[in-house]
mmCIF file as gemmi writes it, N, C-alpha and C atoms, coordinates in Angstrom:
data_model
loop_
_atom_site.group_PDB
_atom_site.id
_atom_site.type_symbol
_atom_site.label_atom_id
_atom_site.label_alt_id
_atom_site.label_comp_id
_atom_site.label_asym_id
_atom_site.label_entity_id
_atom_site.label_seq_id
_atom_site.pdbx_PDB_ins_code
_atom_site.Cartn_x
_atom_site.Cartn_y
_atom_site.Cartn_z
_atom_site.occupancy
_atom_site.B_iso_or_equiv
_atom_site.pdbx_formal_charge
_atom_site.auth_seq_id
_atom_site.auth_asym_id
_atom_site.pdbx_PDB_model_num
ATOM 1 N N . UNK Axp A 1 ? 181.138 27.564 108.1 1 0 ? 1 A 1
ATOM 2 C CA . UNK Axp A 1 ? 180.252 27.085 107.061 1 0 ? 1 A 1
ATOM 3 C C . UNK Axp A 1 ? 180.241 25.563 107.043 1 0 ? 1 A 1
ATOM 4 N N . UNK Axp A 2 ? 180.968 25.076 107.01 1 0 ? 2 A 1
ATOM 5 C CA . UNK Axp A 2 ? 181.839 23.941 107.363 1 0 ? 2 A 1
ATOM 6 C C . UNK Axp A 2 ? 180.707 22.771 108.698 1 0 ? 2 A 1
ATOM 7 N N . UNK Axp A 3 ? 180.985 23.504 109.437 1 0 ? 3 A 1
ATOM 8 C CA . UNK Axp A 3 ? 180.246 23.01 110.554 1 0 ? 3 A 1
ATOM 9 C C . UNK Axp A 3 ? 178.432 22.965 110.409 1 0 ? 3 A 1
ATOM 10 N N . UNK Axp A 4 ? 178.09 23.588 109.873 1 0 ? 4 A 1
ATOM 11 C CA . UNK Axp A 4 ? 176.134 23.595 109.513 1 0 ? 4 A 1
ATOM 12 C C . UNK Axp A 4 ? 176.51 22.815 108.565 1 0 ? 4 A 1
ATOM 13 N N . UNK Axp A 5 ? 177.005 22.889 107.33 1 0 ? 5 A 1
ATOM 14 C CA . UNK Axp A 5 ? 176.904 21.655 106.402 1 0 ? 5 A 1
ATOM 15 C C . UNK Axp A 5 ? 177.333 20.312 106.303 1 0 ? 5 A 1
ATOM 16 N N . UNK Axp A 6 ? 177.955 20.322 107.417 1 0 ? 6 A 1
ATOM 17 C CA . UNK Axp A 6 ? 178.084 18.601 108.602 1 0 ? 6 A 1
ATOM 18 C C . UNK Axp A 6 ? 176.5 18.069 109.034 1 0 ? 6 A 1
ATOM 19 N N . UNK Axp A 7 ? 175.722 19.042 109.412 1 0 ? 7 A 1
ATOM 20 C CA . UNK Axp A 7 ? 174.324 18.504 109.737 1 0 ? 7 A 1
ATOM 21 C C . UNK Axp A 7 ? 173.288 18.16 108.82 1 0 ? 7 A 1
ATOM 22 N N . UNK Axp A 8 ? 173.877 18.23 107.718 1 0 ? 8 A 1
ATOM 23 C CA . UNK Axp A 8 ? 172.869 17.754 106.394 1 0 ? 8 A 1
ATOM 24 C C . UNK Axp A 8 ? 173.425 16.401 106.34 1 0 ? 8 A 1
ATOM 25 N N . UNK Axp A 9 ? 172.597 15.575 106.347 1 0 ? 9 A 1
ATOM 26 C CA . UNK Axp A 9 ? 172.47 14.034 106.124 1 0 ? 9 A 1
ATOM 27 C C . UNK Axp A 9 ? 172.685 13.566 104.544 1 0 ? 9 A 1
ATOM 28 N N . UNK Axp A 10 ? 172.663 14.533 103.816 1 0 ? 10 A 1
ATOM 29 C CA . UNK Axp A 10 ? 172.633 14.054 102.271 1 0 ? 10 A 1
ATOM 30 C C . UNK Axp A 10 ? 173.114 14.611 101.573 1 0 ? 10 A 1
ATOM 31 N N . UNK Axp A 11 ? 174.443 13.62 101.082 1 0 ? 11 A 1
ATOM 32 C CA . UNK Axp A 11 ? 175.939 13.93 100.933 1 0 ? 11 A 1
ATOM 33 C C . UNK Axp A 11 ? 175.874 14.548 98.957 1 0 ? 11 A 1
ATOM 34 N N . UNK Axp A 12 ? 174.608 14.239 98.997 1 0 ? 12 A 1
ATOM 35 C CA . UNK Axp A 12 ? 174.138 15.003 97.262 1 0 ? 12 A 1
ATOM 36 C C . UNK Axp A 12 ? 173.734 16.679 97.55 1 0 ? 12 A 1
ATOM 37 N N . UNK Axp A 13 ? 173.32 16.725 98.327 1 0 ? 13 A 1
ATOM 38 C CA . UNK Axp A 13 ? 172.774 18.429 98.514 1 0 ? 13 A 1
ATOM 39 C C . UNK Axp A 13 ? 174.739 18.859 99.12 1 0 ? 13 A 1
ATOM 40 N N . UNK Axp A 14 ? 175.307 18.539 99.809 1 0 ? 14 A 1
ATOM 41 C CA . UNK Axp A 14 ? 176.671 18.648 100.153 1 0 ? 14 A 1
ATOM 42 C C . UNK Axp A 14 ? 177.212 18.996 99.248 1 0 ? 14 A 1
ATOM 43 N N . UNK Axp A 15 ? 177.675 18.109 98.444 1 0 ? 15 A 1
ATOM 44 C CA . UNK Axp A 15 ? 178.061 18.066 96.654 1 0 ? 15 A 1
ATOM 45 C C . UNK Axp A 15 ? 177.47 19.121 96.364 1 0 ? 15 A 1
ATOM 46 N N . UNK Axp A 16 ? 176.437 19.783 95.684 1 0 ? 16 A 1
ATOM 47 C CA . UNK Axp A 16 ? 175.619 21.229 95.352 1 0 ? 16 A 1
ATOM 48 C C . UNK Axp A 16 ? 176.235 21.599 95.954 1 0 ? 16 A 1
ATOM 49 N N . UNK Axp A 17 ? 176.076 22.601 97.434 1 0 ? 17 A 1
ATOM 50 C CA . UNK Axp A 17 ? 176.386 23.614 97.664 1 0 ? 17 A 1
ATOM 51 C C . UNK Axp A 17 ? 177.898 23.535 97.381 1 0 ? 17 A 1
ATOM 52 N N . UNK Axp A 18 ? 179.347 23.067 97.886 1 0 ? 18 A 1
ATOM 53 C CA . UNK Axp A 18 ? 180.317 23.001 97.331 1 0 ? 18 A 1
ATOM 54 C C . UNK Axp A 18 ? 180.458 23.347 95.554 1 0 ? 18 A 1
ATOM 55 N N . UNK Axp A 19 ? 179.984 22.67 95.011 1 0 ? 19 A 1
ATOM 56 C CA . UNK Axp A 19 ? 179.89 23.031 93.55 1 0 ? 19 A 1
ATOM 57 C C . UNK Axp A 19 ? 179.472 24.421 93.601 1 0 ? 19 A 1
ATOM 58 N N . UNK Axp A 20 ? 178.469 25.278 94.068 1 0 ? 20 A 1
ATOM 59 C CA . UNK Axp A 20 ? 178.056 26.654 93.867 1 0 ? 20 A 1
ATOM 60 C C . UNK Axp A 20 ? 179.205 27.533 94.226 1 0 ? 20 A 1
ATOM 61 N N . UNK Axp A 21 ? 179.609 27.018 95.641 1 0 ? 21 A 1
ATOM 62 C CA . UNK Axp A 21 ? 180.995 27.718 96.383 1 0 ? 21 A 1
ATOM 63 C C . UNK Axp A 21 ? 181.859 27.722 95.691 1 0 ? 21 A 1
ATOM 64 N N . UNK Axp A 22 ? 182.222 26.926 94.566 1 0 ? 22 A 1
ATOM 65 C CA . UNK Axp A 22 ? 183.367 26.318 93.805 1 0 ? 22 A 1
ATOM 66 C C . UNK Axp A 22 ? 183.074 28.093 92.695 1 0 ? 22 A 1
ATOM 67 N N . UNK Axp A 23 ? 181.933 28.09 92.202 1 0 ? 23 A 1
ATOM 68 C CA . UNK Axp A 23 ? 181.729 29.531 90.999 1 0 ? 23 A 1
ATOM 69 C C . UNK Axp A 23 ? 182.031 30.517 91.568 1 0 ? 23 A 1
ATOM 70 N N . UNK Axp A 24 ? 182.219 30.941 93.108 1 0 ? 24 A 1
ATOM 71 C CA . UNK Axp A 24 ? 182.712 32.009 93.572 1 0 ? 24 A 1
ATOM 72 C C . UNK Axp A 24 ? 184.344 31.823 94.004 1 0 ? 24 A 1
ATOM 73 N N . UNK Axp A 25 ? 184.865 30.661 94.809 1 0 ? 25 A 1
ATOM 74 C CA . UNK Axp A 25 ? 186.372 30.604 94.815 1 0 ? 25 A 1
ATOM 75 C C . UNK Axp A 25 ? 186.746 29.38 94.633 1 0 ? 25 A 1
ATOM 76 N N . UNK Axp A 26 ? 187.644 28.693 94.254 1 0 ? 26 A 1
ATOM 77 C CA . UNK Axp A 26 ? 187.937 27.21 93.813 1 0 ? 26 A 1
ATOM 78 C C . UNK Axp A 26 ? 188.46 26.994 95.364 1 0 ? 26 A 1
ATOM 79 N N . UNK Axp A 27 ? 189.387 28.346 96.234 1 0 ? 27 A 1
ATOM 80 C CA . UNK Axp A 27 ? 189.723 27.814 97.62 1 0 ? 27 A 1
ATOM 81 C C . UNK Axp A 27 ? 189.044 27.737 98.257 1 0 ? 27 A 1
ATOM 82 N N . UNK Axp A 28 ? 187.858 28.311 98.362 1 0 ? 28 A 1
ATOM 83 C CA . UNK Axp A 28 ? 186.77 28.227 99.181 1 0 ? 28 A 1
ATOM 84 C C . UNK Axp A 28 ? 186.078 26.238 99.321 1 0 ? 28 A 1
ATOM 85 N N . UNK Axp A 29 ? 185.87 25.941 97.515 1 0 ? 29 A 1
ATOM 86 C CA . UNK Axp A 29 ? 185.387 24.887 97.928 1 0 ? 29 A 1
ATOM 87 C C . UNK Axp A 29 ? 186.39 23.424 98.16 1 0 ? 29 A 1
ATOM 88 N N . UNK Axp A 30 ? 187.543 24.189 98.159 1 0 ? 30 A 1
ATOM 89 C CA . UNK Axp A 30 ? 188.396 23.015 98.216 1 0 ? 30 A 1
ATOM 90 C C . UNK Axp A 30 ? 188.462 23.067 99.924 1 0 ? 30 A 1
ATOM 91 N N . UNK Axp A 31 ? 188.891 23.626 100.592 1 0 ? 31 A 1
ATOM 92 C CA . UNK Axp A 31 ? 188.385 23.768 101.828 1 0 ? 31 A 1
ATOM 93 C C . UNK Axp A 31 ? 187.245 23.408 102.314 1 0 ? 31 A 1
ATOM 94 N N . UNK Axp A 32 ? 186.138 23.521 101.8 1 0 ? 32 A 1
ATOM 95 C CA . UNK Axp A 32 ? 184.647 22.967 102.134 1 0 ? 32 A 1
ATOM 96 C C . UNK Axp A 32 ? 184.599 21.294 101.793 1 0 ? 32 A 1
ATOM 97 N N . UNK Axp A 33 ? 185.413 21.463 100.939 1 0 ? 33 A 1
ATOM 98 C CA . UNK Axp A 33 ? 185.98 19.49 100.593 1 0 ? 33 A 1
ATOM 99 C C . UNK Axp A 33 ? 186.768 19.185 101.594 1 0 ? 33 A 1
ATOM 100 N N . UNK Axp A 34 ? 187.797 19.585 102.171 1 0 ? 34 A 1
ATOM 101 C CA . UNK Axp A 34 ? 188.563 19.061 103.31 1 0 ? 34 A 1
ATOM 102 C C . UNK Axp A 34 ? 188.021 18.37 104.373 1 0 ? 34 A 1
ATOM 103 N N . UNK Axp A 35 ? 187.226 19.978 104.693 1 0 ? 35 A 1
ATOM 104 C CA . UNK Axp A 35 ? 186.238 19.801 105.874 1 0 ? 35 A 1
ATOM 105 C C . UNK Axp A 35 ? 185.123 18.731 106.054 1 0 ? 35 A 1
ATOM 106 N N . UNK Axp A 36 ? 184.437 18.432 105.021 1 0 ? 36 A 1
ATOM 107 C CA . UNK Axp A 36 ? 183.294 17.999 105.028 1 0 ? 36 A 1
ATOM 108 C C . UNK Axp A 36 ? 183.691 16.611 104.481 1 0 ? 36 A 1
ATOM 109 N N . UNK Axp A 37 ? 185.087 16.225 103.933 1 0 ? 37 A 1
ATOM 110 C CA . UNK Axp A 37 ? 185.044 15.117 103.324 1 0 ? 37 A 1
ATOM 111 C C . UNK Axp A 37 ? 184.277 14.606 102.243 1 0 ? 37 A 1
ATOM 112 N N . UNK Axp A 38 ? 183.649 15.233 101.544 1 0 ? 38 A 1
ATOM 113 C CA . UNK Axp A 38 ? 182.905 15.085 100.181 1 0 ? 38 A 1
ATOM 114 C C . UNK Axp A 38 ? 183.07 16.116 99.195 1 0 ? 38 A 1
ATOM 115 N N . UNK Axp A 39 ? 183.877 15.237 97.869 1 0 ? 39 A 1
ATOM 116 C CA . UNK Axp A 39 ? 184.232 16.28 96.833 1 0 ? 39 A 1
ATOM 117 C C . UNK Axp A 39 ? 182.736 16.584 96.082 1 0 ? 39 A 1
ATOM 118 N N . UNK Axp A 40 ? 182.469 17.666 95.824 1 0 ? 40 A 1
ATOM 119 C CA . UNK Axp A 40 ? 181.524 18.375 95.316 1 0 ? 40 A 1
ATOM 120 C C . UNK Axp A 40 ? 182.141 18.661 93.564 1 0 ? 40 A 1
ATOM 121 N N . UNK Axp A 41 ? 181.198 18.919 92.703 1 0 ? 41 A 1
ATOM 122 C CA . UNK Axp A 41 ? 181.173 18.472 91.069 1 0 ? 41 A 1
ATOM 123 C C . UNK Axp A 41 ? 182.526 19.862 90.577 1 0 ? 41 A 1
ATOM 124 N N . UNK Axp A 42 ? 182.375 19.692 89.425 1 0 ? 42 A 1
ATOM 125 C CA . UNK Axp A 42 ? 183.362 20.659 88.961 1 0 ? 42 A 1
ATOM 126 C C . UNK Axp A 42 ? 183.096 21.859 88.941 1 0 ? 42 A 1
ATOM 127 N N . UNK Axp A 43 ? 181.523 21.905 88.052 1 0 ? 43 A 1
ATOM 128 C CA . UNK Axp A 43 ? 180.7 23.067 87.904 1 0 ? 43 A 1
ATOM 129 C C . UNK Axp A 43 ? 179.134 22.574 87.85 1 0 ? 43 A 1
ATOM 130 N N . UNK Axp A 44 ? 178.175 23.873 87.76 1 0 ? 44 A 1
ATOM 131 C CA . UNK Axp A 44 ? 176.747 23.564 88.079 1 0 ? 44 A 1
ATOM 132 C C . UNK Axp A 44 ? 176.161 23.541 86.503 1 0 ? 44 A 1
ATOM 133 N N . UNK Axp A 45 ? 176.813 23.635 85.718 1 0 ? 45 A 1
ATOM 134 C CA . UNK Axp A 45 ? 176.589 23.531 84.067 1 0 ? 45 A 1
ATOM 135 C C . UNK Axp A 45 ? 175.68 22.162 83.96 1 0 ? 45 A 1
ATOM 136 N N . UNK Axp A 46 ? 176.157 21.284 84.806 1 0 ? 46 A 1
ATOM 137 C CA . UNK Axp A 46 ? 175.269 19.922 84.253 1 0 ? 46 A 1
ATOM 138 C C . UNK Axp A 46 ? 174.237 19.733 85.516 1 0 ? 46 A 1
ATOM 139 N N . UNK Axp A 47 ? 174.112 20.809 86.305 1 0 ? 47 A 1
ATOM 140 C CA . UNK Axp A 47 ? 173.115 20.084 87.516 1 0 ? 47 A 1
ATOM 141 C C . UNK Axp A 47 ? 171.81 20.716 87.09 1 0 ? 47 A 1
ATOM 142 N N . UNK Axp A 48 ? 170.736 19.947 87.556 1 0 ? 48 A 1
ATOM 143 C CA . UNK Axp A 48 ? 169.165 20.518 87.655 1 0 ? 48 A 1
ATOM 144 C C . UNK Axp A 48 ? 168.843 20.768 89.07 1 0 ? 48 A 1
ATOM 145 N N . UNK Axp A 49 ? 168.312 22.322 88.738 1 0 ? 49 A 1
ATOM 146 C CA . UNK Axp A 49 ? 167.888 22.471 90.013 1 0 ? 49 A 1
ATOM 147 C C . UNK Axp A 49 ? 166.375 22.882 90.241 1 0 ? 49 A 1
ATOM 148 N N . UNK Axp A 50 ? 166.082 22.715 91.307 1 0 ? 50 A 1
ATOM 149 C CA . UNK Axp A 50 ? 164.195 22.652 91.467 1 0 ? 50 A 1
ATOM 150 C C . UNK Axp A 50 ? 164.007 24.167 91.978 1 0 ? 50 A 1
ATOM 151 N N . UNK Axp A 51 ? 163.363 25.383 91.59 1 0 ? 51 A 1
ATOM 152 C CA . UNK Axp A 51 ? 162.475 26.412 91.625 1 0 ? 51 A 1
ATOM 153 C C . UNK Axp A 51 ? 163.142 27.374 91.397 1 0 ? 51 A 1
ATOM 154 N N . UNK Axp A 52 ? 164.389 27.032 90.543 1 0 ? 52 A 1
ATOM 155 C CA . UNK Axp A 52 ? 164.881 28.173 89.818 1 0 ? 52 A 1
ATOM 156 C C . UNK Axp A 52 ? 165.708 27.674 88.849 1 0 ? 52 A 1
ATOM 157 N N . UNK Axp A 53 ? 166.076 28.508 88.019 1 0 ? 53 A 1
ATOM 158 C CA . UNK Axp A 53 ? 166.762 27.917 86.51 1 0 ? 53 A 1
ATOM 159 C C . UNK Axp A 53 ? 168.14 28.144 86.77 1 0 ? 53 A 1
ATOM 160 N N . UNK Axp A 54 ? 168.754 27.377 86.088 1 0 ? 54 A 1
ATOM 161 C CA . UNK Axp A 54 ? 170.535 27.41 86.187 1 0 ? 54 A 1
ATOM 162 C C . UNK Axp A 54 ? 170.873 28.019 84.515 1 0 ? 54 A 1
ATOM 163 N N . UNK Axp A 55 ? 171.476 29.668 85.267 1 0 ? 55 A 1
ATOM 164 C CA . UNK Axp A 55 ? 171.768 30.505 84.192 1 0 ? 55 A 1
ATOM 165 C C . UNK Axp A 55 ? 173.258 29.724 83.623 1 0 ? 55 A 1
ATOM 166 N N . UNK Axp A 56 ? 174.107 28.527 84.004 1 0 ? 56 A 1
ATOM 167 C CA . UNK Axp A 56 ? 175.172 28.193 83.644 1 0 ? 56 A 1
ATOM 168 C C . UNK Axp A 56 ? 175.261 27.09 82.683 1 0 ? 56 A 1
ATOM 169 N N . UNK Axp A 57 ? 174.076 26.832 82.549 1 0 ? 57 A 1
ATOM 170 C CA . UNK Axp A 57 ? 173.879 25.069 82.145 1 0 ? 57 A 1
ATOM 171 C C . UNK Axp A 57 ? 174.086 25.675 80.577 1 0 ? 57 A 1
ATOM 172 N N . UNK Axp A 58 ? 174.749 24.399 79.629 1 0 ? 58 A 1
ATOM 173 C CA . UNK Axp A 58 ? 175.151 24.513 78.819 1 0 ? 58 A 1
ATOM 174 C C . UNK Axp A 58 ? 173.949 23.64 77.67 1 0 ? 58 A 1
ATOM 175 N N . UNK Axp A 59 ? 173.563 22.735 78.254 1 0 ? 59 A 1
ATOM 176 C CA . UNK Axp A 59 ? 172.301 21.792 77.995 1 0 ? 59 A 1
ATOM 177 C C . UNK Axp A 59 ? 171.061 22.218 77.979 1 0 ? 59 A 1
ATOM 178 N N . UNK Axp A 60 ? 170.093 23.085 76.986 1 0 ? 60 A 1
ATOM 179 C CA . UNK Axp A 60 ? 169.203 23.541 77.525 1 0 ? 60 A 1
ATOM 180 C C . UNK Axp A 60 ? 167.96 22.939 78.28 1 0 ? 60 A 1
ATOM 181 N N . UNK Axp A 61 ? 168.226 21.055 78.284 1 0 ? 61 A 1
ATOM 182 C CA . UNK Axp A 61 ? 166.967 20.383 79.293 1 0 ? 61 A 1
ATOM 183 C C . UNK Axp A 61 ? 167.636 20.532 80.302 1 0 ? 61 A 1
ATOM 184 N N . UNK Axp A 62 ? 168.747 21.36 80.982 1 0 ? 62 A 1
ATOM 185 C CA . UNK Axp A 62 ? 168.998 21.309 82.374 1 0 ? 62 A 1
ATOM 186 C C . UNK Axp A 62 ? 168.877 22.776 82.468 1 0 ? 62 A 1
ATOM 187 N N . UNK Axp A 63 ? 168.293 23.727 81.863 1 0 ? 63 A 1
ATOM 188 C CA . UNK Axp A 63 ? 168.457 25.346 82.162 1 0 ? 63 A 1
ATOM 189 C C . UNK Axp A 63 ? 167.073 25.788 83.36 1 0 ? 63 A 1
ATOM 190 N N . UNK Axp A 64 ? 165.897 25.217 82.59 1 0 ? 64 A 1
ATOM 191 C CA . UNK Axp A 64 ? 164.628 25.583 83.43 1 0 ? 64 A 1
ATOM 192 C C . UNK Axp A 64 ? 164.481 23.797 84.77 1 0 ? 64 A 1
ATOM 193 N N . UNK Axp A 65 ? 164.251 24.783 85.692 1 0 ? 65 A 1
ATOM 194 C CA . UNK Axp A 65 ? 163.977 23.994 86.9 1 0 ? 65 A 1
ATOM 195 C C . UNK Axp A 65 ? 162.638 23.209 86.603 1 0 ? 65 A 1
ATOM 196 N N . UNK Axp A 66 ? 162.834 22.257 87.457 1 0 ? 66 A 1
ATOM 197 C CA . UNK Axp A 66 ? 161.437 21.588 87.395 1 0 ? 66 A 1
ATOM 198 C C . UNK Axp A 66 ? 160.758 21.065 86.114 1 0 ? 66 A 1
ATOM 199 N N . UNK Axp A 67 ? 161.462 20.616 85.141 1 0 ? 67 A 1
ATOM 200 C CA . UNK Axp A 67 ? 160.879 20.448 83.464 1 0 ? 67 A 1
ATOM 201 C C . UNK Axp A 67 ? 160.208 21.614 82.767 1 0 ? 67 A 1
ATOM 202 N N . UNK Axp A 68 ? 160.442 23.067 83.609 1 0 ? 68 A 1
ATOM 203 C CA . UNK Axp A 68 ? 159.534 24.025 83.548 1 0 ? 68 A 1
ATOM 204 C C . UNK Axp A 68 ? 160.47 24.225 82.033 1 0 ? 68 A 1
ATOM 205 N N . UNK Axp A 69 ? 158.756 24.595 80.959 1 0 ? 69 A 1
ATOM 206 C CA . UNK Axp A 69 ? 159.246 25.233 79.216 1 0 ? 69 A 1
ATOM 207 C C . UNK Axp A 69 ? 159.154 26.826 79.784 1 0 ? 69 A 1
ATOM 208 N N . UNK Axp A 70 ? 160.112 27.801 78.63 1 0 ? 70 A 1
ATOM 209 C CA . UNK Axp A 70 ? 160.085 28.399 78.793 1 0 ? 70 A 1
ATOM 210 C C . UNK Axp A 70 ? 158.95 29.673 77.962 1 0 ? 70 A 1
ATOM 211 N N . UNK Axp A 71 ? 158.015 30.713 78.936 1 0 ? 71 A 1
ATOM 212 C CA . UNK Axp A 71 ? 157.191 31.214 78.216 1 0 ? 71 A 1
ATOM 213 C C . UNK Axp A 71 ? 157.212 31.351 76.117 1 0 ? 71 A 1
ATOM 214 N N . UNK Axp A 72 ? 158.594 31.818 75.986 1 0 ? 72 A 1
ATOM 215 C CA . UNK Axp A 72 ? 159.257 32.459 74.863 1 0 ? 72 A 1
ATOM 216 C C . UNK Axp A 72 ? 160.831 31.538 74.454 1 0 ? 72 A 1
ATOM 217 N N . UNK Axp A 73 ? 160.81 31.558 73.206 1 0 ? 73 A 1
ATOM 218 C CA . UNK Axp A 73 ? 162.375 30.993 72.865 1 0 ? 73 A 1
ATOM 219 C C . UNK Axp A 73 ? 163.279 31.815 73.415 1 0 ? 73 A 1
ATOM 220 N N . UNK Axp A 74 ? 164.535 31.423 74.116 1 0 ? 74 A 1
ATOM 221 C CA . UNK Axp A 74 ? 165.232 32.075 74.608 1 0 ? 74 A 1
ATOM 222 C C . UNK Axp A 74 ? 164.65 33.255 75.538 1 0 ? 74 A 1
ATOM 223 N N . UNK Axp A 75 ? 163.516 33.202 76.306 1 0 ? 75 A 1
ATOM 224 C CA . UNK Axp A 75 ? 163.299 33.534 77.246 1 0 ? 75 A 1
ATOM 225 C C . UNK Axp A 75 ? 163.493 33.763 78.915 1 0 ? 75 A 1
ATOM 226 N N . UNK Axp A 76 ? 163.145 34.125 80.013 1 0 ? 76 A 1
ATOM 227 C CA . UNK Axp A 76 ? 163.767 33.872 81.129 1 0 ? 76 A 1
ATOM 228 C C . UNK Axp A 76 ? 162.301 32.734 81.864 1 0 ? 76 A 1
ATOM 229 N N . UNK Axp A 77 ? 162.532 32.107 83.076 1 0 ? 77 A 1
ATOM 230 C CA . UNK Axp A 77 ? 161.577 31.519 83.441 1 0 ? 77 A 1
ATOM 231 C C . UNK Axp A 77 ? 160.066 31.602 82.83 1 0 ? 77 A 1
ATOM 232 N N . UNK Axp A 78 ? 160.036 32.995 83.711 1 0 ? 78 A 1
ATOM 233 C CA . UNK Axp A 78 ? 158.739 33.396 83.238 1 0 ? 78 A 1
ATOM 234 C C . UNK Axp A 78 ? 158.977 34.676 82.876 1 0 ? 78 A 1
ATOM 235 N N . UNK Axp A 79 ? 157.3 35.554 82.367 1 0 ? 79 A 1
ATOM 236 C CA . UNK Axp A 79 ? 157.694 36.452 81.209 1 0 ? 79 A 1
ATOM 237 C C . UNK Axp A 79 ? 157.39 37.855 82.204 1 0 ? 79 A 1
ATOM 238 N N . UNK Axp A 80 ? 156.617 37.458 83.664 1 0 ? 80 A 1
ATOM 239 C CA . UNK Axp A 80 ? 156.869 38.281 84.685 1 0 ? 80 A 1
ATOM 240 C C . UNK Axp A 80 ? 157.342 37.856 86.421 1 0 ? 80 A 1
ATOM 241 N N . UNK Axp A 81 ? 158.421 38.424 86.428 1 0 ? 81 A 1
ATOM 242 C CA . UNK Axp A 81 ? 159.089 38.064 87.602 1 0 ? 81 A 1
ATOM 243 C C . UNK Axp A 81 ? 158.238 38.13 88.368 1 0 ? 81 A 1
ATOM 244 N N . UNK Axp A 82 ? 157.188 38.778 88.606 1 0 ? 82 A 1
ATOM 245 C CA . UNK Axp A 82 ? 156.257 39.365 89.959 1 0 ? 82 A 1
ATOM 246 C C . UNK Axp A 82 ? 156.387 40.834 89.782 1 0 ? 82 A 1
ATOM 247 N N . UNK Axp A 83 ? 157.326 41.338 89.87 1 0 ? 83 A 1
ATOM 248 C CA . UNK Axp A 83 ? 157.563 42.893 90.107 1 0 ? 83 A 1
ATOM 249 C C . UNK Axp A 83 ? 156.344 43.703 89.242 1 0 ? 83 A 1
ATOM 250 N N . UNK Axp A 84 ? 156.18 44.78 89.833 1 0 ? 84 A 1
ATOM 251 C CA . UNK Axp A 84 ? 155.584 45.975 89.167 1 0 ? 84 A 1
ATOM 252 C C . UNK Axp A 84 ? 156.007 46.331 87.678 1 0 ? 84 A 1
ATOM 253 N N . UNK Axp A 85 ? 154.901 46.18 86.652 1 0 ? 85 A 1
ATOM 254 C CA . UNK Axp A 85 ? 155.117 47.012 85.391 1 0 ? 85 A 1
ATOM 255 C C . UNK Axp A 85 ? 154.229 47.81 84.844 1 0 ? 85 A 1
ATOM 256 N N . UNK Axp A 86 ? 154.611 48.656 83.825 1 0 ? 86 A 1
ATOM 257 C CA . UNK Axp A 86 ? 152.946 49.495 83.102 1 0 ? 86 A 1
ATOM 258 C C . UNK Axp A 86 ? 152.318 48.378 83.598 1 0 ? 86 A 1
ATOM 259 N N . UNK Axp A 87 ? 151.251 49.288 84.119 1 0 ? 87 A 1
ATOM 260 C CA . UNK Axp A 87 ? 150.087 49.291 83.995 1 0 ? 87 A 1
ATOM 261 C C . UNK Axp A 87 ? 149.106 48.308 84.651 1 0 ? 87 A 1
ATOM 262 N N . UNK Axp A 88 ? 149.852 47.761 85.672 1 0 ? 88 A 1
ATOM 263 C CA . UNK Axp A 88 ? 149.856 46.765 87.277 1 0 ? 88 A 1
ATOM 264 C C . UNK Axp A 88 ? 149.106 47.483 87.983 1 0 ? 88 A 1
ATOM 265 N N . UNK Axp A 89 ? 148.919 48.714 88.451 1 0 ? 89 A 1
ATOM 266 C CA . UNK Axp A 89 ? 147.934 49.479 89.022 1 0 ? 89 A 1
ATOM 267 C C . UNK Axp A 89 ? 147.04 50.757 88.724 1 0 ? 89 A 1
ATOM 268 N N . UNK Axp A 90 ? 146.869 50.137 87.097 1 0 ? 90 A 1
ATOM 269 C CA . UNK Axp A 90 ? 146.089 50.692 86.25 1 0 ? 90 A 1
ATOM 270 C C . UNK Axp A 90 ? 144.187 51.18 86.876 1 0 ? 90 A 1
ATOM 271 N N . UNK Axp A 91 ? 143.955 50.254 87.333 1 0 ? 91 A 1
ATOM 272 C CA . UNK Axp A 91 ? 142.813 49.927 87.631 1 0 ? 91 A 1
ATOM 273 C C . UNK Axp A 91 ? 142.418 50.76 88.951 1 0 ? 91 A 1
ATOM 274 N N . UNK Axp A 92 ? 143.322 50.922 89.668 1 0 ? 92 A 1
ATOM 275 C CA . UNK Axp A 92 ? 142.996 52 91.111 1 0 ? 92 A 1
ATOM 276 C C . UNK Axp A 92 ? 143.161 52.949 90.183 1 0 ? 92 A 1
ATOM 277 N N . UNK Axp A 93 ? 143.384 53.934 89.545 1 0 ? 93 A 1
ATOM 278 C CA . UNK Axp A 93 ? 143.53 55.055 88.715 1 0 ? 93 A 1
ATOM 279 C C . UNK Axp A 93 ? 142.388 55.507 88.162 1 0 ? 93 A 1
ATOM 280 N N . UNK Axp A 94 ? 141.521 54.412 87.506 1 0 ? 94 A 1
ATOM 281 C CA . UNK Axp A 94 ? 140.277 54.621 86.931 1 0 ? 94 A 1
ATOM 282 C C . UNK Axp A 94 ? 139.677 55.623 87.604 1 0 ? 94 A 1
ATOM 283 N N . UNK Axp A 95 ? 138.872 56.402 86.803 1 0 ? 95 A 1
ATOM 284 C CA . UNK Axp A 95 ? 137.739 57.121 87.31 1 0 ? 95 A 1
ATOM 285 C C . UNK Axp A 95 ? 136.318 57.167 86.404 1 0 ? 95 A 1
């Protein structure tokens, strides 16, 4: 892992992924710090990230990506993921 994230030029996206690695094992990213020589953040609570929301952030101007508001108070991004619901292929049914 170690070795592909040597070929990223930008020691801020480095930092991120380490920090993400860090929410699954603290040895994992302390090792990914060894390796790579760049300590990565504590946690992703204070980072913004672009085209998806950070379910960890404690701040709610850092929860939705991209300055994106959310449809509903305490809502998720948006109010449809994409997926299939009633009544999505309502219209081929008609007769």
């Amino acid at each position: 892992v170690s070795g592909h994230m040597s070929t990223c030029r930008k020691e801020e996206i480095i930092k991120r992924q380490i920090t993400i690695f860090r929410h699954v094992s603290e040895d994992l990213a302390s090792r990914l710090e060894k390796a790579t020589g760049v300590k990565g953040y504590d946690t992703i609570a204070n980072l913004t990230f672009n085209g998806t929301h950070n379910g960890f952030a404690n701040d709610k101007s850092k929860k939705y990506a991209n300055g994106q508001v959310p449809v509903k108070v305490g809502s998720s991004v948006a109010e449809n993921n994409g997926a299939p619901r009633a009544g999505t292929h309502e219209e081929y049914y008609k007769k």
